[in-house]
C-alpha positions as CSV (number, residue, x, y, z in Angstrom):
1,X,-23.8,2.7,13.3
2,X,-22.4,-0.5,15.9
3,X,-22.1,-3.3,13.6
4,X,-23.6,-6.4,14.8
5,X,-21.3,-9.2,15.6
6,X,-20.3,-12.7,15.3
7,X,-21.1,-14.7,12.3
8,X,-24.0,-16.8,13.6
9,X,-25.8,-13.6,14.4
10,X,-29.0,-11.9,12.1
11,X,-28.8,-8.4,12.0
12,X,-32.9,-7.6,11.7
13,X,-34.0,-4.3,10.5
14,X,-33.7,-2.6,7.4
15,X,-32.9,-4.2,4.1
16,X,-31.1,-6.9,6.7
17,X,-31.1,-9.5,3.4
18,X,-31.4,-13.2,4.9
19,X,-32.7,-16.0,2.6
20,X,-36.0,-17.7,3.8
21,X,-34.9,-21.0,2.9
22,X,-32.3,-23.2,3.6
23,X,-29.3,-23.0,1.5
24,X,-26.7,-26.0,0.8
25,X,-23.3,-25.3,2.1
26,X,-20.6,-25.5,-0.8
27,X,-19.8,-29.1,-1.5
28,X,-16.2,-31.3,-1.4
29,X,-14.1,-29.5,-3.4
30,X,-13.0,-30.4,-7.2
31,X,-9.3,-29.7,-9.5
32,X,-10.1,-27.9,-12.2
33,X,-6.6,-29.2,-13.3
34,X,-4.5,-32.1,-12.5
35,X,-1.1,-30.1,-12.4
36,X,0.1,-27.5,-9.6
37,X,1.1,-24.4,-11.2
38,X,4.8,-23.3,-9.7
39,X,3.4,-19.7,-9.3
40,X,-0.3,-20.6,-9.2
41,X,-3.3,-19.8,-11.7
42,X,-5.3,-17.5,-12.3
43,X,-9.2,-18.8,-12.0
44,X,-12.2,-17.4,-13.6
45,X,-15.5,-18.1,-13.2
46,X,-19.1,-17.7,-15.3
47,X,-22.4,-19.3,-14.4
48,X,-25.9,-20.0,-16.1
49,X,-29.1,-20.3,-15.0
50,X,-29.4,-23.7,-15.1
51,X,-26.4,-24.1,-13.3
52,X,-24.1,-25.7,-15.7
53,X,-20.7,-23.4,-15.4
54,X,-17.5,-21.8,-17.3
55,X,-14.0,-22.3,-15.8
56,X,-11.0,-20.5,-17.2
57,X,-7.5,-20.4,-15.8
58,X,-4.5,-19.4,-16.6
59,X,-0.5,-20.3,-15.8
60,X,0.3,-17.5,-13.3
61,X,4.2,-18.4,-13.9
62,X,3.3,-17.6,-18.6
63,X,2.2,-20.3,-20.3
64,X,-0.7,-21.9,-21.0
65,X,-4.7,-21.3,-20.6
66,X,-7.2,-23.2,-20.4
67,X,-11.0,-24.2,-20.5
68,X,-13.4,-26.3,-18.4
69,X,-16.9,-26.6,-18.2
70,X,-18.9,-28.0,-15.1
71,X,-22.2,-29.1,-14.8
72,X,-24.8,-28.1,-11.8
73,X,-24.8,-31.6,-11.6
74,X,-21.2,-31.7,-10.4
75,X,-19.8,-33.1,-14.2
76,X,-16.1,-31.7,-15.0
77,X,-16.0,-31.7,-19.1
78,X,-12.4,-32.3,-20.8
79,X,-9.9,-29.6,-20.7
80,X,-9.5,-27.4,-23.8
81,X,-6.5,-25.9,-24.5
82,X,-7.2,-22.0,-25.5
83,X,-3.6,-21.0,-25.8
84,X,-0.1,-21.9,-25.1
85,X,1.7,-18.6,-24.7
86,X,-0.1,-16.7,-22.3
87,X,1.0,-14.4,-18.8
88,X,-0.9,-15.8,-16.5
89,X,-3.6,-13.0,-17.1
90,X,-7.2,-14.5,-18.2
91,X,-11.2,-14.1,-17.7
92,X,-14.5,-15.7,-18.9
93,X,-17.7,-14.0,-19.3
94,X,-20.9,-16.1,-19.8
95,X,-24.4,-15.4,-21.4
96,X,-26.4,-17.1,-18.4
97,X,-29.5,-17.5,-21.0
98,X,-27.9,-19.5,-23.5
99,X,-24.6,-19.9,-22.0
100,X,-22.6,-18.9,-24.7
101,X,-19.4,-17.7,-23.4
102,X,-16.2,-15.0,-24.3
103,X,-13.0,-16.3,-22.7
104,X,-10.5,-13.7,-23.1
105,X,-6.5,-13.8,-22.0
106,X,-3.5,-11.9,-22.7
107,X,-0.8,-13.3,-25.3
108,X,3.0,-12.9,-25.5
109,X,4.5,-13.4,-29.3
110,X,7.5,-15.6,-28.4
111,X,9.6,-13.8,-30.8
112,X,8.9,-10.5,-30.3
113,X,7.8,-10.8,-26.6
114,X,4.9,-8.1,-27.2
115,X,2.0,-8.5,-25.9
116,X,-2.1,-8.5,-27.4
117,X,-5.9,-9.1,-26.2
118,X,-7.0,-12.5,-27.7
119,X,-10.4,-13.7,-27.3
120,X,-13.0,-17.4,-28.0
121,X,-16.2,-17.4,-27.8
122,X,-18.0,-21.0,-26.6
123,X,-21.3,-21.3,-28.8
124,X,-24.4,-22.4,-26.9
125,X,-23.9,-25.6,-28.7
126,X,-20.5,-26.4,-26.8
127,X,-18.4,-25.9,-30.2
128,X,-15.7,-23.4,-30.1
129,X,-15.0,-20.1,-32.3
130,X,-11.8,-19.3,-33.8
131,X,-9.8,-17.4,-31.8
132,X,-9.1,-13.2,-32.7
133,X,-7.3,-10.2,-31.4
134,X,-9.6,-8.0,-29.2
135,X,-6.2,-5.3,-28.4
136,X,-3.2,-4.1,-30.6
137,X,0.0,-5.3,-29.3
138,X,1.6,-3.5,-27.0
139,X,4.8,-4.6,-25.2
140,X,2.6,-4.3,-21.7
141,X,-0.7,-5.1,-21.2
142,X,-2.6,-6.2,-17.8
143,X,-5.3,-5.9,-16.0
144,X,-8.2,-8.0,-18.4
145,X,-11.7,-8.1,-17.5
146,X,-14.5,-9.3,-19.5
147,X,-18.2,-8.8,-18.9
148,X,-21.1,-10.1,-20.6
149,X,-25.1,-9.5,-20.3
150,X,-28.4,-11.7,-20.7
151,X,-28.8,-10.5,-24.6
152,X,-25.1,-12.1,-25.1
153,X,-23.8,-8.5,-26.1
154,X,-20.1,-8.4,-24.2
155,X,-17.4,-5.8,-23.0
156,X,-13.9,-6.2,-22.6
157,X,-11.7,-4.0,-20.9
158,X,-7.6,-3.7,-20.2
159,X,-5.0,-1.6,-19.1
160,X,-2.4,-0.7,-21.9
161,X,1.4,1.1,-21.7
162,X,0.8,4.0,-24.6
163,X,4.6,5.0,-24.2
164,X,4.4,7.0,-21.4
165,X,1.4,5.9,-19.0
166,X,-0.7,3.1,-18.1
167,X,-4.5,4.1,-19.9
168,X,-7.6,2.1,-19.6
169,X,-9.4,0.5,-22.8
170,X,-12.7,-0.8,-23.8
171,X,-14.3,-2.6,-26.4
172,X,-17.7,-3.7,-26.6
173,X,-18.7,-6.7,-28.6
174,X,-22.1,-7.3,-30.0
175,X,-24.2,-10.6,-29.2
176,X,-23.4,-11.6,-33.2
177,X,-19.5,-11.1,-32.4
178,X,-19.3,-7.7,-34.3
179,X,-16.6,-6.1,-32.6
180,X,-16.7,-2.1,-31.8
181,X,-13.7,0.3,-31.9
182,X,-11.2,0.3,-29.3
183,X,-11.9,3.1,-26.7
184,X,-9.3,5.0,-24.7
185,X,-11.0,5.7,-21.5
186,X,-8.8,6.9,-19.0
187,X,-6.7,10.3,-19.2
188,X,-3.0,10.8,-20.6
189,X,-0.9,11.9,-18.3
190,X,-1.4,9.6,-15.2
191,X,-1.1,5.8,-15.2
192,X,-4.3,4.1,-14.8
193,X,-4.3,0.8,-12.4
194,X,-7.0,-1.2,-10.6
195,X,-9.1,-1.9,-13.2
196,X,-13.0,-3.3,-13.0
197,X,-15.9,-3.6,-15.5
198,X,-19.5,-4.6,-16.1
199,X,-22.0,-4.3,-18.5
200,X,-25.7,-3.2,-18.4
201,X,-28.8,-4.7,-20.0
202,X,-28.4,-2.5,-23.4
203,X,-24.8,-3.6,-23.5
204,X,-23.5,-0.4,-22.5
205,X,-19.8,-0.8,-20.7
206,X,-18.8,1.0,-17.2
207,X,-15.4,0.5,-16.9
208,X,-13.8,2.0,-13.1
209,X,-10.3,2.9,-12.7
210,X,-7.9,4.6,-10.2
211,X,-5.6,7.1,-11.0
212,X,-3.5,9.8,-9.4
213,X,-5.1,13.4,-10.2
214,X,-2.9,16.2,-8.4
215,X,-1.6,14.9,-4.7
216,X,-4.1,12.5,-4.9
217,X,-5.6,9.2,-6.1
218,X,-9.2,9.4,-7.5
219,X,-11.8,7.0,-8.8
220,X,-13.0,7.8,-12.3
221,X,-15.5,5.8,-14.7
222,X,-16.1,5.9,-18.2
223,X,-19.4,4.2,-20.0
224,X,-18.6,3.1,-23.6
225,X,-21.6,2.4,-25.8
226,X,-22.7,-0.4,-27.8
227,X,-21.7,1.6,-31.2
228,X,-18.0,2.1,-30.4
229,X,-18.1,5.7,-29.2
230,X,-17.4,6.7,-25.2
231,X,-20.6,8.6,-23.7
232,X,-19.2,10.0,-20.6
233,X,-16.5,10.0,-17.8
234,X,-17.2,11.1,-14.5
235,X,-14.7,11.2,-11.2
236,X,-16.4,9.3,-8.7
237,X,-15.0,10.2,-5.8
238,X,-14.0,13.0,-3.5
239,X,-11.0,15.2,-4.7
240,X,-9.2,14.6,-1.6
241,X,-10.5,10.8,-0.6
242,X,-7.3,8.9,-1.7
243,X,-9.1,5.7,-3.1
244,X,-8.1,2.2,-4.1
245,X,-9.6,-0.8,-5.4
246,X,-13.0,0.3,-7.2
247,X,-15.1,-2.4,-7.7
248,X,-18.2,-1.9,-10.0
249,X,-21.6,-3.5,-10.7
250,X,-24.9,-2.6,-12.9
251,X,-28.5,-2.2,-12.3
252,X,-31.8,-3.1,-14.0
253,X,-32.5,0.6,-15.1
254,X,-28.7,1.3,-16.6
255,X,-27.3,2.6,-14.2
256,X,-24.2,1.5,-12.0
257,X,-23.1,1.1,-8.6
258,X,-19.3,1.7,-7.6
259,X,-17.6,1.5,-4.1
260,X,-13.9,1.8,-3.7
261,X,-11.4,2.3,-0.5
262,X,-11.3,6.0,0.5
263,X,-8.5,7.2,2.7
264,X,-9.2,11.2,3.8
265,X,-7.0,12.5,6.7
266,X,-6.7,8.9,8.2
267,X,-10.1,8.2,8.0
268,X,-10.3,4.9,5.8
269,X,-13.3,3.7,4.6
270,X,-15.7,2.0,2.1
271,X,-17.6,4.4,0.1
272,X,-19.9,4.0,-2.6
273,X,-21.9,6.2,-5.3
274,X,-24.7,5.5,-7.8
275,X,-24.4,6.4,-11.6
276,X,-28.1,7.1,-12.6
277,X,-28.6,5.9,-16.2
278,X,-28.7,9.2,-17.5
279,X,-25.1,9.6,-16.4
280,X,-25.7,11.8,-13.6
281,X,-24.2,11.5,-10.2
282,X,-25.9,10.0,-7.0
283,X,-24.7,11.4,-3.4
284,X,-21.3,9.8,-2.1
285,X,-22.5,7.6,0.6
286,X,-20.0,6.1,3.6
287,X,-20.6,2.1,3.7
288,X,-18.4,0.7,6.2
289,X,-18.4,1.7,10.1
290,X,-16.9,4.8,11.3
291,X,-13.7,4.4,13.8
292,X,-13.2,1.1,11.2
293,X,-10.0,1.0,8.8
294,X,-12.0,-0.6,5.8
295,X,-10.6,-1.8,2.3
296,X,-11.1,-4.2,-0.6
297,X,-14.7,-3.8,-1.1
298,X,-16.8,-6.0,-3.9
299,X,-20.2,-5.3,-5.0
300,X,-23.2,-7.3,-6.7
301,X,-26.5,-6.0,-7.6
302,X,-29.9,-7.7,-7.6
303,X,-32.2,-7.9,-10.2
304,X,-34.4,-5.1,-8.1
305,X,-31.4,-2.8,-7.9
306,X,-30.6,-3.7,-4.5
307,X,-27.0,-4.0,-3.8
308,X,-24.8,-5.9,-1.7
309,X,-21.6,-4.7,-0.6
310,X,-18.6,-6.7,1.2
311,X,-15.2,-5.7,2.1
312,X,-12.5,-6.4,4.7
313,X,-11.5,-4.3,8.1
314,X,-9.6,-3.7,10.9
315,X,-12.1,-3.3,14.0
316,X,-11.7,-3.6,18.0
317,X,-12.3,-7.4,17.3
318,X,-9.7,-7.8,14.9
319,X,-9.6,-8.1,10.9
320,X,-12.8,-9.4,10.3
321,X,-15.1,-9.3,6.7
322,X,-17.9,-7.4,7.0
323,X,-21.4,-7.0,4.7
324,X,-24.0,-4.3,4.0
325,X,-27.2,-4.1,1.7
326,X,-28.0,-0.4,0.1
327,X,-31.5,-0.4,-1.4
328,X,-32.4,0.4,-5.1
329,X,-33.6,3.8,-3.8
330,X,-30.3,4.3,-1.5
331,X,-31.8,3.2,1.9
332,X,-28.8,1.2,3.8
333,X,-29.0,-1.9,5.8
334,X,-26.9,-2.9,9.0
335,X,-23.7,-3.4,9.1
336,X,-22.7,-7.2,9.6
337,X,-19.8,-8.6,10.5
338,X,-19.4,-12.3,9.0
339,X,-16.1,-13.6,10.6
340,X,-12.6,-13.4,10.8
341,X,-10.6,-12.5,7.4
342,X,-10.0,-10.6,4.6
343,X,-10.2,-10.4,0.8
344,X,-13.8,-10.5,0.7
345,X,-16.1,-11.5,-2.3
346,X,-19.7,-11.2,-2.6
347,X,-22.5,-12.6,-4.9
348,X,-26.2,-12.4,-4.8
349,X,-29.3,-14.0,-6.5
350,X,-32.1,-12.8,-7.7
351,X,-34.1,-12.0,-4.6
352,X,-30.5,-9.8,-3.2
353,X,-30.1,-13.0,-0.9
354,X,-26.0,-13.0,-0.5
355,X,-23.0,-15.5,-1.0
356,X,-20.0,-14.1,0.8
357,X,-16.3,-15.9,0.4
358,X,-13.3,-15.0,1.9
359,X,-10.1,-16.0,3.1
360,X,-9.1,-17.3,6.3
361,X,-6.5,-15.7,8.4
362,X,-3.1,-17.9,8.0
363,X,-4.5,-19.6,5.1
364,X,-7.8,-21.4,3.8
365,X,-11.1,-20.3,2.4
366,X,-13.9,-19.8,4.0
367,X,-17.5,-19.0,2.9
368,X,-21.2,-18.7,4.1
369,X,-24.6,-19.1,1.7
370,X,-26.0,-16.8,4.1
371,X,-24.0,-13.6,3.6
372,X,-23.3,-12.8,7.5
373,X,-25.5,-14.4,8.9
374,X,-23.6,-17.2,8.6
375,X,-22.5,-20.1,10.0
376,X,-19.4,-19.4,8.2
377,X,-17.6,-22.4,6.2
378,X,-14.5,-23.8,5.7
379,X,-14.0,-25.0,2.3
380,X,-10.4,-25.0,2.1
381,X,-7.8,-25.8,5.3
382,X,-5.1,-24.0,2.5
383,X,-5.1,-21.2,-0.6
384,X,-1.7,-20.6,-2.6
385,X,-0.7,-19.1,-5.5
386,X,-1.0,-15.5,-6.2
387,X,-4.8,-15.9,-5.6
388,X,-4.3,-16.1,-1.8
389,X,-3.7,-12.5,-1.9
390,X,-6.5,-11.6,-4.1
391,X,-10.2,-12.3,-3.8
392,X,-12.0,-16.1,-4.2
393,X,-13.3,-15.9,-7.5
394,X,-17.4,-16.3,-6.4
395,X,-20.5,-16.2,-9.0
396,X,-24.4,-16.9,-7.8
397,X,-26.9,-17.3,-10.7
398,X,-30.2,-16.3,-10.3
399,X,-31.7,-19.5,-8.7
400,X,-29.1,-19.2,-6.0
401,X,-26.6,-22.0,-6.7
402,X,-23.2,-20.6,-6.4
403,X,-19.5,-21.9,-7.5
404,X,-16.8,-21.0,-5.9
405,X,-12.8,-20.6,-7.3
406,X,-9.0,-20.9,-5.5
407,X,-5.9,-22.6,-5.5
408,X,-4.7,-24.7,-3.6
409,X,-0.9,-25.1,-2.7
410,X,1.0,-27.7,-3.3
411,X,2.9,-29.3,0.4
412,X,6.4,-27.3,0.8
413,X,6.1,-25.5,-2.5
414,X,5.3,-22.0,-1.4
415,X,3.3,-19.8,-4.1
416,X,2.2,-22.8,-5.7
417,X,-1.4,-24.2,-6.4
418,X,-3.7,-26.1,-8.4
419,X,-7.3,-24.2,-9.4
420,X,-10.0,-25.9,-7.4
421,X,-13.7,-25.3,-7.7
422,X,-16.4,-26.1,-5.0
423,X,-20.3,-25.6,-5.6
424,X,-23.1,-24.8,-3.3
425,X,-26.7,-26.1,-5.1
426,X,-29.8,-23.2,-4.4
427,X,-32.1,-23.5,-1.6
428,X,-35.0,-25.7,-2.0
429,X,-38.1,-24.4,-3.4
């Protein structure tokens, strides 16, 4: 399928997604922090649906990790200090009901230089837990995520060293804080790596990995359930695709949708397949264009099922970020280019209506509140830190207003930057 070009361009036709109303563009933006990080932070984002918002980041360079809340009205709260020995690893997840919130990060014991899962929940009254151990030490842990649902029932997820390999762990938390057992997901004998998670309504976790299987790399999942016992893992992908990156996100019914970079005999695409909610397996379906060298992908998921699906690739025109819609019964849209770039992140409201971000080539960020169909937006002229090589950090809530996360670098200090945040307010009713 030709994919349609140039950012200012509506791709009509089937399950073409385009908002009806005008959307703001993403506003001036604001520091998180006062202080540029020498090797950059590590920003996380959660939203409500009233707007207000959860900011965590992290010292990219070990240190500290911190807290900030922002309001839809544009309000920063006072930093609070979560921890002051942590490795630059971190990640908030946010009930968008109540707003109660898990931040999460990784610890180092200064003495021992091991390494453990610690974890704060925000109460929906804006006072703070006591902090707890989600992992057992390890001496390397990396790769954190955190998820958490509408019913406040969370997941956490990391990649641990067992002594041998690299194997993936969940643990799902209940909406009263009762934590489950630890659950090794992933197979001995292969290191697991690339690590994504999300959680369904019933606050069942779907945790996606990569890992080498033979000659090849493949893209497994594993659901953990809400009582502490792992329910199934299944091998996503094609025995010989050679994936990477596997992104994850889950539907209204309890199921999942996963896309990940495939590499087969030089053909390199996006792919994605549908985990039905009884744990069955949907076809394998191609996403990105054929001829294209596609990578990166993200995925969100409507509250109708429908999906959204961005990722980054090398075409005739260049490296450009492209977008596609898949409908809740498997249908998929046009392909749409957006603009020049890579490192593409996509979020979606509750009509499927997408927020695409992505970074600029030589530096910046760049987003559009109307998926492809652009105009596109600069909202950075610069990105730094380690996060310049990894995706915006980008959440939409259900109304549509969506907040957007980078760093900005510090003049002449190279790797640097200082977490920024810039919002764009829903369309008008």
């Amino acid at each position: 399928m030709k994919p349609c070009l140039a950012a200012a361009l509506v791709c009509t036709g089937l399950a073409a997604a385009v908002p009806a109303t005008a959307h703001a563009d993403f506003g001036p933006p604001q520091p998180l922090s006062p202080t540029y990080y020498a090797s950059g932070a590590d920003i996380d984002l959660g939203i409500e649906d009233d707007g207000d918002a959860a900011a965590v980041y992290s010292d990219f360079g070990g240190g500290g990790v911190w807290w900030r809340r922002r309001t839809a009205a544009g309000t920063l709260g006072s930093i609070v200090t979560l921890s002051g020995d942590g490795t630059g690893e971190s990640d908030v997840a946010v009930d968008p009901v109540t707003g109660r919130a898990l931040a999460v990060w990784i610890k180092r014991d200064p003495a021992t230089r091991s390494l453990v899962v610690r974890g704060r929940f925000r109460n929906a009254d804006g006072t703070f837990g006591n902090a707890f151990s989600v992992s057992s030490t390890a001496q390397t842990i990396y790769g954190l995520r955190a998820a958490m649902n509408r019913s406040g029932q969370a997941a956490v997820a990391w990649l641990r060293h067992d002594g041998a390999v690299y194997r993936a762990q969940v643990r799902t938390i209940a909406a009263d804080g009762t934590m489950a057992a630890v659950g090794t997901v992933s197979p001995a004998g292969a290191d697991a790596s690339s690590l994504d998670l999300a959680i369904d309504p019933s606050g069942n976790a779907d945790a996606v990995w990569t890992r080498l299987s033979g000659d090849f790399v493949i893209t497994e999942l594993a659901e953990r359930r809400t009582n502490g016992t792992t329910a199934y893992t299944r091998t996503m992908s094609a025995p010989q695709d050679g994936t990477s990156a596997p992104r994850v996100a889950t539907d209204p019914a309890g199921g999942a949708i996963v896309v990940w970079g495939a590499n087969a005999d030089g053909d390199q695409a996006v792919r994605l397949r549908r985990l039905r909610p009884d744990g069955t397996l949907g076809t394998e379906q191609r996403v990105s264009g054929v001829g294209d060298e596609a990578s990166e992908p993200d995925v969100a998921v409507d509250p109708k099922g429908d999906a959204m699906v961005a990722w980054e690739a090398l075409t005739a025109d260049g490296e450009v970020v492209q977008l596609r819609s898949r409908r809740a019964d498997g249908v998929m849209g046009f392909i749409q280019t957006a603009d020049a770039g890579t490192d593409a992140a996509v979020a979606v409201d509750r009509l499927g209506n997408p927020v695409l971000a992505w970074h600029r080539p030589g530096g910046g960020v760049a987003a559009s509140v109307h998926g492809a169909a652009g105009p596109a937006q600069t909202v950075s002229a610069a990105a730094g830190g380690p996060s310049a090589e990894e995706k915006p950090a980008l959440v939409e809530n259900r109304s549509g207003y969506a907040l957007l996360g980078w760093n900005l670098p510090q003049q002449g200090q190279f790797g640097s930057g200082k977490p920024m945040v810039s919002a764009a307010p829903p369309p008008a009713p």
